[in-house]
N, CA, C and O atoms as a Tripos MOL2 file, in Angstrom:
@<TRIPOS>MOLECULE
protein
  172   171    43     0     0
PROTEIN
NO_CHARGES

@<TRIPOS>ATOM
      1 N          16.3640   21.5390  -30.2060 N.3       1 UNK1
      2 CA         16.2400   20.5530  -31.2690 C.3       1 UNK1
      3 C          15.4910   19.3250  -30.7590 C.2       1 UNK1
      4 O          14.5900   18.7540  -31.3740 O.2       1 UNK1
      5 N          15.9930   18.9700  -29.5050 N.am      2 UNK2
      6 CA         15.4330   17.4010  -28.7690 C.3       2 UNK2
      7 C          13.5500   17.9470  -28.7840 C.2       2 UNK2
      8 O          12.7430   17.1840  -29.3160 O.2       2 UNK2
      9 N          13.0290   19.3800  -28.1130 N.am      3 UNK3
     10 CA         11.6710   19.4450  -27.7000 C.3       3 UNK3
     11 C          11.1740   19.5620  -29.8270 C.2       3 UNK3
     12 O          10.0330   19.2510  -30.1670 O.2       3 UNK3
     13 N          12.0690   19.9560  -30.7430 N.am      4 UNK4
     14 CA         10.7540   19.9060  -31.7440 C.3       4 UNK4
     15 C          11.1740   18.1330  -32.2960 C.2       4 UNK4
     16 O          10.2350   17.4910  -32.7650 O.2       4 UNK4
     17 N          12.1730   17.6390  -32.2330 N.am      5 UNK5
     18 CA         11.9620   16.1930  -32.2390 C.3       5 UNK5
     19 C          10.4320   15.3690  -31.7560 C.2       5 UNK5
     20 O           9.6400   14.6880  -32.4070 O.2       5 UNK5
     21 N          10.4600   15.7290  -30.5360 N.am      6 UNK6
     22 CA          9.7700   15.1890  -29.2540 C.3       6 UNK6
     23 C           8.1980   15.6640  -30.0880 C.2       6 UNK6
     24 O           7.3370   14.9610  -30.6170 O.2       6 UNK6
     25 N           8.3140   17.2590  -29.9030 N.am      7 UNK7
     26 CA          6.8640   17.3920  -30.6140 C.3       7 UNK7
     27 C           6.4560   16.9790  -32.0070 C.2       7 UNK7
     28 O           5.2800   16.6170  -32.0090 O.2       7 UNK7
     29 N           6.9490   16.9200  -33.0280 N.am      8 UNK8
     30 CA          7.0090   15.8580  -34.2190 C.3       8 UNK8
     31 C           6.5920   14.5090  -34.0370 C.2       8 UNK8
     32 O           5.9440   14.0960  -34.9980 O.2       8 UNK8
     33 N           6.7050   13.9320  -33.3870 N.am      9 UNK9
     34 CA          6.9120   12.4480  -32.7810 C.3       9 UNK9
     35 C           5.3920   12.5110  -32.0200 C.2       9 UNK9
     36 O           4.6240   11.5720  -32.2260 O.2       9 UNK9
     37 N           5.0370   13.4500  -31.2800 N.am     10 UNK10
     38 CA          3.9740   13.3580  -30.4060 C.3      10 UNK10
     39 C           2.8970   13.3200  -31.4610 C.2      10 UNK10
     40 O           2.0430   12.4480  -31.6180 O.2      10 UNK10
     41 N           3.0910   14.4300  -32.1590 N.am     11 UNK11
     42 CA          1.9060   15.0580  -33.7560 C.3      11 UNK11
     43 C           1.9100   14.0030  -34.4880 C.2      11 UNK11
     44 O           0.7730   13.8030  -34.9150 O.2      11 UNK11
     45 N           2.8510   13.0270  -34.9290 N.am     12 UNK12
     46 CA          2.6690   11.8930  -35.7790 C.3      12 UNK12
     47 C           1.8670   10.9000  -35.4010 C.2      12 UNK12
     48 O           1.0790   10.2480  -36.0860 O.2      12 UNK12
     49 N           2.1950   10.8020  -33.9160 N.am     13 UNK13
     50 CA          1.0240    9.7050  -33.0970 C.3      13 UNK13
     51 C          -0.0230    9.8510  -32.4950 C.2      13 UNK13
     52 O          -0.4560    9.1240  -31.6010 O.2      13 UNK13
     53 N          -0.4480   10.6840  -32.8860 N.am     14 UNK14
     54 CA         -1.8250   11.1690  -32.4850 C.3      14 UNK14
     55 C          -2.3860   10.5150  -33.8590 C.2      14 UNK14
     56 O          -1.9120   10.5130  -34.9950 O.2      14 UNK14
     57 N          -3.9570    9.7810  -33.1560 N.am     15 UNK15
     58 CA         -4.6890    9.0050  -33.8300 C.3      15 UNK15
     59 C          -5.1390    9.9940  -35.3460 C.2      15 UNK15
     60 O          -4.7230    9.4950  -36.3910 O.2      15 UNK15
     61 N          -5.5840   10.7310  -35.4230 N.am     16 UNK16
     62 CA         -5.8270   11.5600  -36.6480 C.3      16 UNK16
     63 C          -5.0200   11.6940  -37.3800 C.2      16 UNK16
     64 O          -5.1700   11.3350  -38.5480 O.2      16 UNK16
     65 N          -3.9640   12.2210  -36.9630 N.am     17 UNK17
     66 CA         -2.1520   12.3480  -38.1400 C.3      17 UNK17
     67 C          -1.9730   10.6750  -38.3950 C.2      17 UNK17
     68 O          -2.0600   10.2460  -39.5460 O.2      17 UNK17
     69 N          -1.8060   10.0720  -37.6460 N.am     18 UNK18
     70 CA         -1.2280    8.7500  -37.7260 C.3      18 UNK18
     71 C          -2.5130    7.9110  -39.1290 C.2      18 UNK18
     72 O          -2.0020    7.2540  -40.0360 O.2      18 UNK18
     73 N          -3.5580    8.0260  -39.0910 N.am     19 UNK19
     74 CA         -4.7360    7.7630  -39.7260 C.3      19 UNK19
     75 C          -4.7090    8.3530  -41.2200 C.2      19 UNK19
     76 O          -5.3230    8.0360  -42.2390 O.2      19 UNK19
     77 N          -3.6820    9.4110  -40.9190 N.am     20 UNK20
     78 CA         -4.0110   10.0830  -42.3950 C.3      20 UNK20
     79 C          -2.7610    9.7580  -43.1700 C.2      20 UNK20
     80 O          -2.9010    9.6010  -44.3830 O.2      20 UNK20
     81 N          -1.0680    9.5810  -42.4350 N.am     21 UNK21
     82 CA          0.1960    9.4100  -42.7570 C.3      21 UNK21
     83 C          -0.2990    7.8070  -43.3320 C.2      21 UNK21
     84 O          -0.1730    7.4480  -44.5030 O.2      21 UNK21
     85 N          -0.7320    7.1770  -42.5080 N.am     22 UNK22
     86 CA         -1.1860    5.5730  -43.6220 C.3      22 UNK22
     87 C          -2.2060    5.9560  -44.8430 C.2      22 UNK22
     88 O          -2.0370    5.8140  -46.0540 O.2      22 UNK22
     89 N          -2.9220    6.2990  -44.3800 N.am     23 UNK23
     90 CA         -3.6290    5.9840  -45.8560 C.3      23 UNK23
     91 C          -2.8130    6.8150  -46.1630 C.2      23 UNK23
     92 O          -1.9140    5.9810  -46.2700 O.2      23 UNK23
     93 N          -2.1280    8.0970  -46.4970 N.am     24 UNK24
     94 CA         -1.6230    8.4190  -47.4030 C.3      24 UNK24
     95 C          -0.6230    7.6530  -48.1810 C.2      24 UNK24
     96 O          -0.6150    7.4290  -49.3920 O.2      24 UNK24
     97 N           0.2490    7.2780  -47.2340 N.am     25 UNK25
     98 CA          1.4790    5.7810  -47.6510 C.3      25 UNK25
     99 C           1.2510    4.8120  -47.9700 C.2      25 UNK25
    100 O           2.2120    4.0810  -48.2100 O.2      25 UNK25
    101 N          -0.2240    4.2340  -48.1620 N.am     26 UNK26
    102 CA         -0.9420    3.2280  -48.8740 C.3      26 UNK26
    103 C          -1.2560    3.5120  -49.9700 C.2      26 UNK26
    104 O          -2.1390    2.7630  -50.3860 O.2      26 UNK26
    105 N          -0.7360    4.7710  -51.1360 N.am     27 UNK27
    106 CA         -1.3510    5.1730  -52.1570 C.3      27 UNK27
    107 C          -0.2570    4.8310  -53.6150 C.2      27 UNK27
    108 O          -0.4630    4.2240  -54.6660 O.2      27 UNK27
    109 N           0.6340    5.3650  -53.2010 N.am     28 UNK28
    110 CA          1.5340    4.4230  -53.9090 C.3      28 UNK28
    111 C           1.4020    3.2540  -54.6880 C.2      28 UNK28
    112 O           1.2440    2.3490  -53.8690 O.2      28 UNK28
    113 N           1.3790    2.7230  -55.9740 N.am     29 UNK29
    114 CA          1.7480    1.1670  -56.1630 C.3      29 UNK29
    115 C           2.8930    0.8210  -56.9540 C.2      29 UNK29
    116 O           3.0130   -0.2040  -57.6250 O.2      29 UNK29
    117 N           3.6630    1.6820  -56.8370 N.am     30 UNK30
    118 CA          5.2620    1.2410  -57.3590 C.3      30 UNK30
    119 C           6.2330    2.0790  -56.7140 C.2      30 UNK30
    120 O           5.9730    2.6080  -55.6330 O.2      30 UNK30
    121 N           7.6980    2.2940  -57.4890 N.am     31 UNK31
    122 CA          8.4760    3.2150  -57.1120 C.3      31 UNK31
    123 C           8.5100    4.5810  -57.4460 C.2      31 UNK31
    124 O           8.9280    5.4880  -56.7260 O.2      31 UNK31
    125 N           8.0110    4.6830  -58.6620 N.am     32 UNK32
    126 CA          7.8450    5.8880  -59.5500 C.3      32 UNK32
    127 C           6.8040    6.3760  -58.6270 C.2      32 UNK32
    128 O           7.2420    7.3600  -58.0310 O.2      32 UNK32
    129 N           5.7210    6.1120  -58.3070 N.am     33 UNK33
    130 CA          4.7350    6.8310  -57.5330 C.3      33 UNK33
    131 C           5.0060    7.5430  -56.4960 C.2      33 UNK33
    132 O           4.7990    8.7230  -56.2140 O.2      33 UNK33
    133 N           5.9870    5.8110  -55.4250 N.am     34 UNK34
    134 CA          6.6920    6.5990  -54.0040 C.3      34 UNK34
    135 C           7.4660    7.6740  -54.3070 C.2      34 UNK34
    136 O           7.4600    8.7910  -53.7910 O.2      34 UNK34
    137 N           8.2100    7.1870  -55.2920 N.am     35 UNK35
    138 CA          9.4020    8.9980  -55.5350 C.3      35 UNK35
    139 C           8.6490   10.3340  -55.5520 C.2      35 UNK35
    140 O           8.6690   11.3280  -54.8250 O.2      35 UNK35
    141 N           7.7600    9.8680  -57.0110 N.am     36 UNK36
    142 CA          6.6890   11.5760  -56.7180 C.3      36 UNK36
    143 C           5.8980   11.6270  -55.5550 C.2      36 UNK36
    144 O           5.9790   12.7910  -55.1610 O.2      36 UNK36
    145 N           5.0910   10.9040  -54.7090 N.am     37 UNK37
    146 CA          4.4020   11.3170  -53.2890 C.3      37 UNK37
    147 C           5.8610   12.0240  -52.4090 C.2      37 UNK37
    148 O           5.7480   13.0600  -51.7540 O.2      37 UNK37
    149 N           7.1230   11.3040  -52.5320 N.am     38 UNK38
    150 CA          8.2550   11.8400  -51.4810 C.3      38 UNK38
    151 C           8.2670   13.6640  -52.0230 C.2      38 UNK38
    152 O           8.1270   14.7110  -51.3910 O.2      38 UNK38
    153 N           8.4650   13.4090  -53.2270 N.am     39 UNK39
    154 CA          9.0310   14.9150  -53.8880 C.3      39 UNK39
    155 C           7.7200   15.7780  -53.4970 C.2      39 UNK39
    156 O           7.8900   16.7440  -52.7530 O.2      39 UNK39
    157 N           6.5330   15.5030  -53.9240 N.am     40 UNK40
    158 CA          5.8380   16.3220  -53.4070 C.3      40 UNK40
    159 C           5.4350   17.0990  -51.7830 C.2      40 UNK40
    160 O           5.2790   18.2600  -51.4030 O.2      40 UNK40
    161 N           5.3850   15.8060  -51.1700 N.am     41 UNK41
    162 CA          5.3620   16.0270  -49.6620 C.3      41 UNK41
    163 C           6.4240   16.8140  -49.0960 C.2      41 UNK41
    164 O           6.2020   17.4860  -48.0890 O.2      41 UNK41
    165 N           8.1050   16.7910  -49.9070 N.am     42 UNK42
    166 CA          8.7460   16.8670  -49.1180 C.3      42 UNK42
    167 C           9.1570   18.4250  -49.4480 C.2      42 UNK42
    168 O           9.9560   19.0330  -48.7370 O.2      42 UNK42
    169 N           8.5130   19.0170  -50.6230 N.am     43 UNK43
    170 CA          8.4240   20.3080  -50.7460 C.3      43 UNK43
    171 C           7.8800   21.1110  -49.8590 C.2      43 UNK43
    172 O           7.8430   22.3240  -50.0650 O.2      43 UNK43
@<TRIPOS>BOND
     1     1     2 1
     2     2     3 1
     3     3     4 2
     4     3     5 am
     5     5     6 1
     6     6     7 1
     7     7     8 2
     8     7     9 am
     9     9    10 1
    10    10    11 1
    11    11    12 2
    12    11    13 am
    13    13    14 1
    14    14    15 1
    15    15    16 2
    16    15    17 am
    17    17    18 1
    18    18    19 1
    19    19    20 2
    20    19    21 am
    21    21    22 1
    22    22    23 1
    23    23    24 2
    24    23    25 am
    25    25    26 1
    26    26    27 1
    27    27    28 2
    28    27    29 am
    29    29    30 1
    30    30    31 1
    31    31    32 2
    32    31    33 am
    33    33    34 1
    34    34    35 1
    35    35    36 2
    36    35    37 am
    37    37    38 1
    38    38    39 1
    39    39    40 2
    40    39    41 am
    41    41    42 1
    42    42    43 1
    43    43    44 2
    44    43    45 am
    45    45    46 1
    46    46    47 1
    47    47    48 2
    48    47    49 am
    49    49    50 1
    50    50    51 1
    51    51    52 2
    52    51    53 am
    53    53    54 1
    54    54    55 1
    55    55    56 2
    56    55    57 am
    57    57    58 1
    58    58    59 1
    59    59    60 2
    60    59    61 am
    61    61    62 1
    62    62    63 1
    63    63    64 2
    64    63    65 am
    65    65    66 1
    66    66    67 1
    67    67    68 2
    68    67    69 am
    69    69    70 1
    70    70    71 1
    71    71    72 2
    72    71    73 am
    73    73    74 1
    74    74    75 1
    75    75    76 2
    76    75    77 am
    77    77    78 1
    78    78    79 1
    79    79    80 2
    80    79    81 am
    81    81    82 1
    82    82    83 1
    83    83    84 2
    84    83    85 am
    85    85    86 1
    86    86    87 1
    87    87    88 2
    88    87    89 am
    89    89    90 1
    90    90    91 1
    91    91    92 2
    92    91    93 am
    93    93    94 1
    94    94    95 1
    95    95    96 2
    96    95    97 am
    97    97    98 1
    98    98    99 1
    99    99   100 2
   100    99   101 am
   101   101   102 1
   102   102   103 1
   103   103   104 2
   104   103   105 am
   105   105   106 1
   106   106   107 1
   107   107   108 2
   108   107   109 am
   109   109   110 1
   110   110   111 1
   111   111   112 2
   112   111   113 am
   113   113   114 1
   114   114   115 1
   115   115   116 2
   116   115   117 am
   117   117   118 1
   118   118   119 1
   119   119   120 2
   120   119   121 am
   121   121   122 1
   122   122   123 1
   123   123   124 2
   124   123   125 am
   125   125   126 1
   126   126   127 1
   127   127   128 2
   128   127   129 am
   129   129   130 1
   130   130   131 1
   131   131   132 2
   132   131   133 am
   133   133   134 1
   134   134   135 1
   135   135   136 2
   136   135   137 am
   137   137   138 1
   138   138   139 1
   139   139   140 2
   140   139   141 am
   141   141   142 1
   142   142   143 1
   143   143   144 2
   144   143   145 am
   145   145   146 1
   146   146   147 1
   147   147   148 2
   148   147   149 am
   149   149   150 1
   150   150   151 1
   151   151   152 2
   152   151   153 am
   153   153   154 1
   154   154   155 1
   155   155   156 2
   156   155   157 am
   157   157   158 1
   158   158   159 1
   159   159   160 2
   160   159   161 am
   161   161   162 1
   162   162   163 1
   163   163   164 2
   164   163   165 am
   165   165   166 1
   166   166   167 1
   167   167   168 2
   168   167   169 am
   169   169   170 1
   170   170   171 1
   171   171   172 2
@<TRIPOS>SUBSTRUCTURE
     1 UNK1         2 RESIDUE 1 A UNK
     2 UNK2         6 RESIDUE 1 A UNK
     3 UNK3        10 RESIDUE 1 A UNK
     4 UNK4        14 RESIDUE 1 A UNK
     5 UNK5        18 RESIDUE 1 A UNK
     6 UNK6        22 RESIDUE 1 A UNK
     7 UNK7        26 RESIDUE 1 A UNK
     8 UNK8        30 RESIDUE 1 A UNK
     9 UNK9        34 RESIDUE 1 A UNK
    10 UNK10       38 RESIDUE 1 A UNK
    11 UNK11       42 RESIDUE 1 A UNK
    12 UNK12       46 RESIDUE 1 A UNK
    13 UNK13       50 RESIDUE 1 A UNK
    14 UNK14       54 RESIDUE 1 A UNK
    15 UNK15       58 RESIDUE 1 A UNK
    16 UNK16       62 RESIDUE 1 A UNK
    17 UNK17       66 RESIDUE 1 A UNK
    18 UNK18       70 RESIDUE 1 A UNK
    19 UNK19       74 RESIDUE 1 A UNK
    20 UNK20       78 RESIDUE 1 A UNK
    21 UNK21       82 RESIDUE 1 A UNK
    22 UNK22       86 RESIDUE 1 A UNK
    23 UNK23       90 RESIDUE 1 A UNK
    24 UNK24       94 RESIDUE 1 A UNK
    25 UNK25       98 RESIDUE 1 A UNK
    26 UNK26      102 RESIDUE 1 A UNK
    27 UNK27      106 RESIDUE 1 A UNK
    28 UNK28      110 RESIDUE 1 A UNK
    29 UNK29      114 RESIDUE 1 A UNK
    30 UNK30      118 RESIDUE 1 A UNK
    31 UNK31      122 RESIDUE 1 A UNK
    32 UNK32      126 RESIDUE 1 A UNK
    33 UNK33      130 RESIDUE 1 A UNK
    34 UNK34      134 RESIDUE 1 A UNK
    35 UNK35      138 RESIDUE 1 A UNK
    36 UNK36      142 RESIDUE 1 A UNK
    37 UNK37      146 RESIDUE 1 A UNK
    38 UNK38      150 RESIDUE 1 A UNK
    39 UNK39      154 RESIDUE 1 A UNK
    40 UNK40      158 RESIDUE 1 A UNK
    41 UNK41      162 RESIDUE 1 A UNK
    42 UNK42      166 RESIDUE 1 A UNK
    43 UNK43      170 RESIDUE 1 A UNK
Protein backbone atom coordinates (compact mmCIF):
# COMPACT_ATOMS: atom_id res chain seq x y z
CA UNK A 1 0.00 0.00 0.00
CA UNK A 2 2.96 2.53 1.30
CA UNK A 3 5.05 1.75 -2.50
CA UNK A 4 1.57 2.63 -4.62
CA UNK A 5 1.10 5.68 -2.18
CA UNK A 6 4.76 6.64 -2.83
CA UNK A 7 4.28 5.99 -6.64
CA UNK A 8 1.05 8.20 -6.90
CA UNK A 9 2.80 10.97 -5.17
CA UNK A 10 5.94 10.61 -7.42
CA UNK A 11 3.37 10.61 -10.86
CA UNK A 12 1.57 13.69 -9.46
CA UNK A 13 4.89 15.60 -9.23
CA UNK A 14 6.30 15.13 -12.13
CA UNK A 15 6.31 18.42 -14.10
CA UNK A 16 3.81 17.19 -16.93
CA UNK A 17 1.04 15.55 -14.49
CA UNK A 18 1.49 18.38 -12.09
CA UNK A 19 0.99 20.98 -15.29
CA UNK A 20 -2.00 19.28 -16.37
CA UNK A 21 -3.76 18.49 -12.55
CA UNK A 22 -3.65 22.66 -12.41
CA UNK A 23 -4.90 23.69 -15.32
CA UNK A 24 -7.32 21.15 -15.02
CA UNK A 25 -8.35 22.51 -11.32
CA UNK A 26 -8.35 25.96 -12.71
CA UNK A 27 -11.47 25.14 -14.78
CA UNK A 28 -14.03 25.23 -12.47
CA UNK A 29 -15.84 28.65 -11.58
CA UNK A 30 -18.20 27.63 -8.90
CA UNK A 31 -19.33 24.66 -6.86
CA UNK A 32 -21.67 23.05 -9.19
CA UNK A 33 -18.80 22.80 -11.71
CA UNK A 34 -16.19 21.47 -8.92
CA UNK A 35 -18.84 18.72 -7.99
CA UNK A 36 -19.26 17.63 -11.74
CA UNK A 37 -15.24 17.84 -12.65
CA UNK A 38 -14.98 15.57 -9.02
CA UNK A 39 -17.83 13.10 -10.29
CA UNK A 40 -16.41 12.84 -13.50
CA UNK A 41 -12.73 12.36 -12.74
CA UNK A 42 -13.52 10.28 -10.00
CA UNK A 43 -15.29 7.68 -12.15
Amino acid sequence: MALILLTGYVVAQSPPVSRFLNWLASKPQNQGQALALTVVVAR
